[in-house]
N, C-alpha and C positions, 0 to 999 in steps of 0.2 A: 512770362506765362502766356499758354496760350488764348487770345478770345474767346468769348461763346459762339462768334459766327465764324472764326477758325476750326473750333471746334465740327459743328455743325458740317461743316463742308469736309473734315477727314473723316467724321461719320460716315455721312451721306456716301461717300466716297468707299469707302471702305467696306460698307451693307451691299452696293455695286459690285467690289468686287469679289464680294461674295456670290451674287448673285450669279455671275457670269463663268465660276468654277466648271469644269468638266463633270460629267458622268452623278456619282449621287451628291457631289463634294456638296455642292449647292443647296441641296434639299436640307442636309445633314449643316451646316452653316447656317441657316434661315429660322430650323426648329431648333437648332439649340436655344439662338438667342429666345426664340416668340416663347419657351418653358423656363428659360433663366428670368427672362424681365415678367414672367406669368406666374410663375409657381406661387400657389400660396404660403411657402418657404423656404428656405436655402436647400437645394439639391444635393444629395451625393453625388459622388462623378458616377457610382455605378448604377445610383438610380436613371439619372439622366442617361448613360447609355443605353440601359435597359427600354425607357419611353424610347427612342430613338431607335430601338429596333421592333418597336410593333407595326406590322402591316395589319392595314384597319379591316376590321371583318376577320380577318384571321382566327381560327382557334384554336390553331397549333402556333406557340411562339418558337420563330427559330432562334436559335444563342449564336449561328451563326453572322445573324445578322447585327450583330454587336459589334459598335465601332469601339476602336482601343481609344482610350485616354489623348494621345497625341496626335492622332486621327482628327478626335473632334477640335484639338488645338490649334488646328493645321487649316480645315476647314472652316473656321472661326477667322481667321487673320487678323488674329491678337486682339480680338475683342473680347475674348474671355480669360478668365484665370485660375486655377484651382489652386484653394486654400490649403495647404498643406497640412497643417495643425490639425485643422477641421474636415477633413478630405470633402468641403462641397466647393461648387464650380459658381463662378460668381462675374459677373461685370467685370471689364476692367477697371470702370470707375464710374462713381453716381451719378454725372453726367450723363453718362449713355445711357441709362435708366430715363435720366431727365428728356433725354434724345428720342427713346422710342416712344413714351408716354405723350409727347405733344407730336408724333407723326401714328396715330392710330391706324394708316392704309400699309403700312408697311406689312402687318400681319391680316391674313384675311379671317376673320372669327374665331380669335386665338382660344378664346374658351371653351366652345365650340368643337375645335380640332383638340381640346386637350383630353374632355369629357371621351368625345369617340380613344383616343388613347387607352384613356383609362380602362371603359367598358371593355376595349378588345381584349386588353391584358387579365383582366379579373374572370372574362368570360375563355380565358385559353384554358384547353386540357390543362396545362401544367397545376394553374390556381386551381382548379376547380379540383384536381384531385390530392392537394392538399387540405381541400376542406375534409374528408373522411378519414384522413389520420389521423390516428390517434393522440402521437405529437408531432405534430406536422413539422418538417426542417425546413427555412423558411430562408434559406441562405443564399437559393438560386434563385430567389426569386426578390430583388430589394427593393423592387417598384412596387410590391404586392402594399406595404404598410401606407405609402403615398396616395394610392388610389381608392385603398379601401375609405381612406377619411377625406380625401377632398372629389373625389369623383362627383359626388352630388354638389357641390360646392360650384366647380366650372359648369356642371349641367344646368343650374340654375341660373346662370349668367348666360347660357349662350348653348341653346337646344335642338338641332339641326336631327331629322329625319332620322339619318344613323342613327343617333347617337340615341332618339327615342327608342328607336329599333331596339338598339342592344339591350339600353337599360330595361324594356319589360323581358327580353331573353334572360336578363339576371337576376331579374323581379320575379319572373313567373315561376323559375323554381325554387325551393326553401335559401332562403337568401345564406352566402356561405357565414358560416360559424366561425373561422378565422377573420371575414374581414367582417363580422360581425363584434368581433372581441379587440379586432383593431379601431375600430371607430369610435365605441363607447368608452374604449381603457382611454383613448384622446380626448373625450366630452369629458372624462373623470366620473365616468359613471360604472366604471366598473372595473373590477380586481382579482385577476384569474386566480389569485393566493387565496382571496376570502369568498367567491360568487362561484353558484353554480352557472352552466355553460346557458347565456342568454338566449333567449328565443327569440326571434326578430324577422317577422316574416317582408313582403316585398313590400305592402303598404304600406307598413310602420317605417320601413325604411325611405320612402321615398317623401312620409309624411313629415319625416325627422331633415329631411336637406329642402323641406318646399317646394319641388319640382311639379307646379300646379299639370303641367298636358301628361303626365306621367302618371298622377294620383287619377285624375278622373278618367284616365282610359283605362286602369287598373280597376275602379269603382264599378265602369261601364260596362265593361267587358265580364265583370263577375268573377267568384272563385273568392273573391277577399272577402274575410271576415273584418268587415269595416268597424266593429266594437270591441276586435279580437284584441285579447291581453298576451301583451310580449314578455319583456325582458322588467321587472316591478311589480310588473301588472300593470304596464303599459298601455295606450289604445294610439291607434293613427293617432286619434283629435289629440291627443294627450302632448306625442313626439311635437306634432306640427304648431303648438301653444307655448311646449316648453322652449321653440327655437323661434316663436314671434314669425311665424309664415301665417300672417293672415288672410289671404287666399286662398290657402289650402283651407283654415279654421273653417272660410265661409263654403268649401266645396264641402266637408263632411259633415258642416249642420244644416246643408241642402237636404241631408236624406234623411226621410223619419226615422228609422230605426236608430240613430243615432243616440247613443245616451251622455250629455252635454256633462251629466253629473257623476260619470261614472270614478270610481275611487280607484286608485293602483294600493298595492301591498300597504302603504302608509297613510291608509285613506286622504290623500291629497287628486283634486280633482285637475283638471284641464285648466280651472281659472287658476287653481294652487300655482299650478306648475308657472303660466303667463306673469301674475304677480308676483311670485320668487324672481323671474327674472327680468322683471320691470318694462313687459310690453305693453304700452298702451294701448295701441290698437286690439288685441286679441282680447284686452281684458275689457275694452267697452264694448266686442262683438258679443263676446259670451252674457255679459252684465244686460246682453238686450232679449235673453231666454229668461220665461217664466220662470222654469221648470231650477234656474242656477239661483243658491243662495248663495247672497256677497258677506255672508257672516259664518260659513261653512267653517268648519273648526278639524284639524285632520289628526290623527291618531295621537297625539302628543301636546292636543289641544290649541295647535298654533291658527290661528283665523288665515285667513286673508291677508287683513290688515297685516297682522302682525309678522308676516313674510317679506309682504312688500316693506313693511318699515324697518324691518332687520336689515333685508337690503339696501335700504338706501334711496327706493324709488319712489320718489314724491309727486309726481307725477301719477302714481297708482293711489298713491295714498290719498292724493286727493278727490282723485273720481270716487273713493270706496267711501271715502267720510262724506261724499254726496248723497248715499243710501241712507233712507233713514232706517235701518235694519242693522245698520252695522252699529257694532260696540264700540267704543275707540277705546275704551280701558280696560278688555277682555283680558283676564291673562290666560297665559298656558298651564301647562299640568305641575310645572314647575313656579307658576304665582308670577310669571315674567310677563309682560304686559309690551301693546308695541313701544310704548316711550320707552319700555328699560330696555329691549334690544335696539331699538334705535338709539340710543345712547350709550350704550356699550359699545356699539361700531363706529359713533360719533358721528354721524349723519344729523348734523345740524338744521337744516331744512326739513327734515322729517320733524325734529322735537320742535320745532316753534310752530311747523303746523298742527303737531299734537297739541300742543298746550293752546292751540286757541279754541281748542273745544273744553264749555263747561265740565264737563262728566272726566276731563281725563285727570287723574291727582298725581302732579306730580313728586310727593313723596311716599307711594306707594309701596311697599314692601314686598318682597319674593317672599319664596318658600324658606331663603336661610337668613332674612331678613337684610337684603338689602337693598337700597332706593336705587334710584334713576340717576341720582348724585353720584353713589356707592362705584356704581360701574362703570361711569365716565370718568370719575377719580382713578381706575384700576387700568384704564385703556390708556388714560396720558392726554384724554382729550378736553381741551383748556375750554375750546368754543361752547361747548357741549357743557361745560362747570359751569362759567358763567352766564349761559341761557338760564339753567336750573337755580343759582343762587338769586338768581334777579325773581324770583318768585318767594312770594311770606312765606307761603307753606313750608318750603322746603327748608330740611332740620339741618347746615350743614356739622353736626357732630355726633348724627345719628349712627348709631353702634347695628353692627346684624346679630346672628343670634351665636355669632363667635368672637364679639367683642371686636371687629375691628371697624374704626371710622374709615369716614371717604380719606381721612389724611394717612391712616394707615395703608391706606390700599398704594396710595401715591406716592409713597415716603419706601413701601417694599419696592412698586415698579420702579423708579429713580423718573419720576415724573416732575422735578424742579419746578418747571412753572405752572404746575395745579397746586403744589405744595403751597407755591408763594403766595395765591391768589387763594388761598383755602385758610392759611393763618392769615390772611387781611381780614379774617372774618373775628371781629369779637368771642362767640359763641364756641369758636374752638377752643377743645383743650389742645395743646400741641404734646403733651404728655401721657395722655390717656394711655392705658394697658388698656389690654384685649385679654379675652379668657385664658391666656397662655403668660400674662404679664409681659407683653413682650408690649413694648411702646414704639411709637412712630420713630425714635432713635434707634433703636434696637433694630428696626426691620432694615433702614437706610443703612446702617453702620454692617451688619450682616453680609447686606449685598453691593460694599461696597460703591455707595451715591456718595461720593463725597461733598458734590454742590451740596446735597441734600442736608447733610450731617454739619457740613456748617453753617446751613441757614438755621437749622433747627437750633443749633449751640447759640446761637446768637437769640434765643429767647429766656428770658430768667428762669422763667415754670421750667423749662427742661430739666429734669437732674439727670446729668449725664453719667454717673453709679449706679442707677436705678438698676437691678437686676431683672430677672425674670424669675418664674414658678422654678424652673430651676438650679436657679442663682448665675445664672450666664448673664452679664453686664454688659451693655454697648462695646467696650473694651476689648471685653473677651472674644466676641464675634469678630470682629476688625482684626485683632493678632491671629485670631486661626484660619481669615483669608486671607493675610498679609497682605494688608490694603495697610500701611505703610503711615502714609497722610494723614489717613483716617486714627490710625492710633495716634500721631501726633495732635490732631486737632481737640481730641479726647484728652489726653495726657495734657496739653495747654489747659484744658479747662479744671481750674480746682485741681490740679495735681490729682488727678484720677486714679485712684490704685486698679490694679492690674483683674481683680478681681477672679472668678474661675476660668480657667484656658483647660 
């Protein structure tokens, strides 16, 4: 096998003789690699030929300038390889990844030159006169989806003159509606089936990728509605909070007019949007405005807290239980409070930080009655049981208001080891029906847990007959999934009759 510094030396060797190619072989050799070992994701071959054929500045793309597939293989000298299965164009191997990443002068400001790419392609006649169709065909154009979602992405990494240049030429007018639908259907924030067509003008857009010398010349220069509602009811502050650019946060609460509090469509504010996605810094910029409540509650009742704690960001949750304003055992409109979505997601650090505060009760109740227990039983989440059982309060055989325990909930999921650590509890029934008679056998047996179904046979309370409301027997369920085992384990105990199938 060959060395690393064998390696190294047929690299190095090899980038040379790239380099030394005739006519554009060389250019065409050099940007492949610096967009293959750069791209924010594996490339198509025709997206990559496509970057490969923008000249910068340009705003007519020509197709002529499109190298074929064996062209760029050729001027590559087998450095690259294209995935067949996958049609993207790839390394020949992760070494050479390894290779260019600790020689950084190989590429001169690769992000830099990828951003001006981008810009040129998005800013040619062709894109731009797919924005006004109707349904635009997007077939000749395969690099349009690529740039529409990372161009801001390399501009923030690496922002050279041009590249400012372009981007306020593509900022300054109504930012396009195609690659406005390309970026957010890739954030997941939107669904051309269920959403009408976004609005997204150039600040909101530039305040969603962070690009600080791009937001403030666009502020400076005027024309932006800097509190202006997009694509939600969006605002710049809003984009630039929910992506944790806190530089940009601090350029747009430079300006009075600024409304730090202002609500989108689900009345969630700027801090909402930071603490759903667990920025610290944005959420202690904002936290330093009078004018922001830390206990701000949005259309559905959920706090702050209770966003951040759903997430998982302990980190927020701690700054926020620093306020003495905030609730820690607020619930929402639904009675779910942050511990019970923090322990539905099983975000263990979130619930030990909850429960170290007096006011928060851990066997709280929702809306259909069920704890904190309830939901960690139902998710599978063991750590999250036993933080919650190691507390008096909490009831582990407390019923919701459809009869099912945390052992029901765990015994349907096929959760074995919450089961196990949930009957170590005296206090269980492991037999209990729920309003439908169906018992913690019945749910296991149903869906097939067969760990589950023998650990439970293996307690005496079980009666593995017990039917339900409407006489279906543990048995019965088991033979009409043909879970096979599960009818034997049944049948092994007490000679089970077969009951209703």
């Amino acid at each position: 096998m060959t060395s690393g510094l064998e390696l190294e030396d047929v690299y190095g060797a090899t980038i040379e003789r790239i380099k030394a190619q005739d006519g554009d072989k060389s250019r065409l050799g050099m940007t492949a690699l610096m967009w293959i070992s750069n791209a924010e994701r594996p490339l198509q071959a025709d997206e990559l030929c496509h970057a490969l054929a923008v000249q910068l500045g340009s705003t007519d793309f020509d197709v002529d300038n499109i190298p074929s597939v064996p062209t760029l293989l050729n001027c590559c000298q087998g450095l690259i390889a294209v995935d067949k299965e996958a049609s993207t164009v790839r390394l020949i191997h992760f070494t050479l990844q390894e290779y260019l990443s600790s020689h950084p002068d190989i590429f001169t400001k690769p992000h830099s030159a990828m951003a001006e790419t981008c810009l040129t392609y998005l800013n040619s006649k062709q894109v731009k006169a797919l924005s006004t169709a109707h349904s635009p065909d997007t077939q000749s154009t395969p690099f349009l989806e690529y740039c529409s979602v990372y161009w801001g992405v390399h501009a923030k990494r690496g922002l050279s003159d041009c590249g400012k240049s372009l981007a306020l030429v593509l900022l300054k007018e109504d930012y396009s509606l195609i690659s406005t639908e390309l970026l957010l259907a890739h954030a997941n924030l939107y669904n051309k089936r269920y959403d009408t067509c976004p609005p997204f003008n150039g600040l909101q857009c530039a305040s969603f990728f962070g690009i600080v010398e791009v937001v403030a010349t666009l502020i400076e220069e005027g024309g932006s509605d800097i509190n202006g509602e997009g694509y939600l009811g969006c605002t710049p502050l809003s984009w630039a909070a929910y992506n944790g650019h806190e530089e940009v946060v601090k350029i747009l609460l430079g300006r009075r007019e600024v409304n730090p509090e202002k609500e989108d469509k689900f009345g969630q504010t700027p801090l909402s949007d930071a603490a759903r996605n667990g920025h610290e810094g944005v959420v202690k910029i904002l936290l330093g405005r009078e004018e922001v409540n830390p206990d701000k509650a949005d259309n559905d009742g959920q706090t702050l807290l209770w966003v951040a704690a759903s997430g998982g960001h302990e980190g927020v949750v701690k700054i926020l239980l620093g306020r003495e304003e905030v609730n820690p055992d607020k619930a929402d409109k639904w009675g779910q409070t942050p511990l019970s979505d923090a322990a539905r997601n099983g975000h263990e650090g979130v619930v030990k930080t909850l429960l170290g505060r007096e006011e928060v009760n851990p066997d709280k109740v929702g809306k259909w009655g069920q704890t904190p227990l309830s939901v960690a039983a139902s998710g599978g989440h063991e750590g999250v049981v036993k933080i919650l059982l190691g507390r008096e309060e909490v009831n582990p055989d407390k019923a919701d208001t459809l009869g099912q325990t945390p052992l029901s909930y765990a015994a349907s999921g096929g959760h074995e080891g919450v089961v196990k650590i949930l009957l170590g509890r005296g206090e269980v029934n492991p037999d209990k029906a729920d309003t439908w008679g169906q018992t913690p056998l019945s749910y296991a047996a149903r869906n097939g847990h067969e760990g589950i179904v023998k650990t439970l046979l293996g307690r005496e309370e079980v009666n593995p007959n017990k039917p339900n409301d409407r006489g279906i027997t543990p048995l019965s369920y088991a033979a009409r999934g043909g879970f096979e085992r599960i009818v034997e384990l049944l049948q092994s105990r007490n000679m089970v009759a077969l009951g209703t199938v």
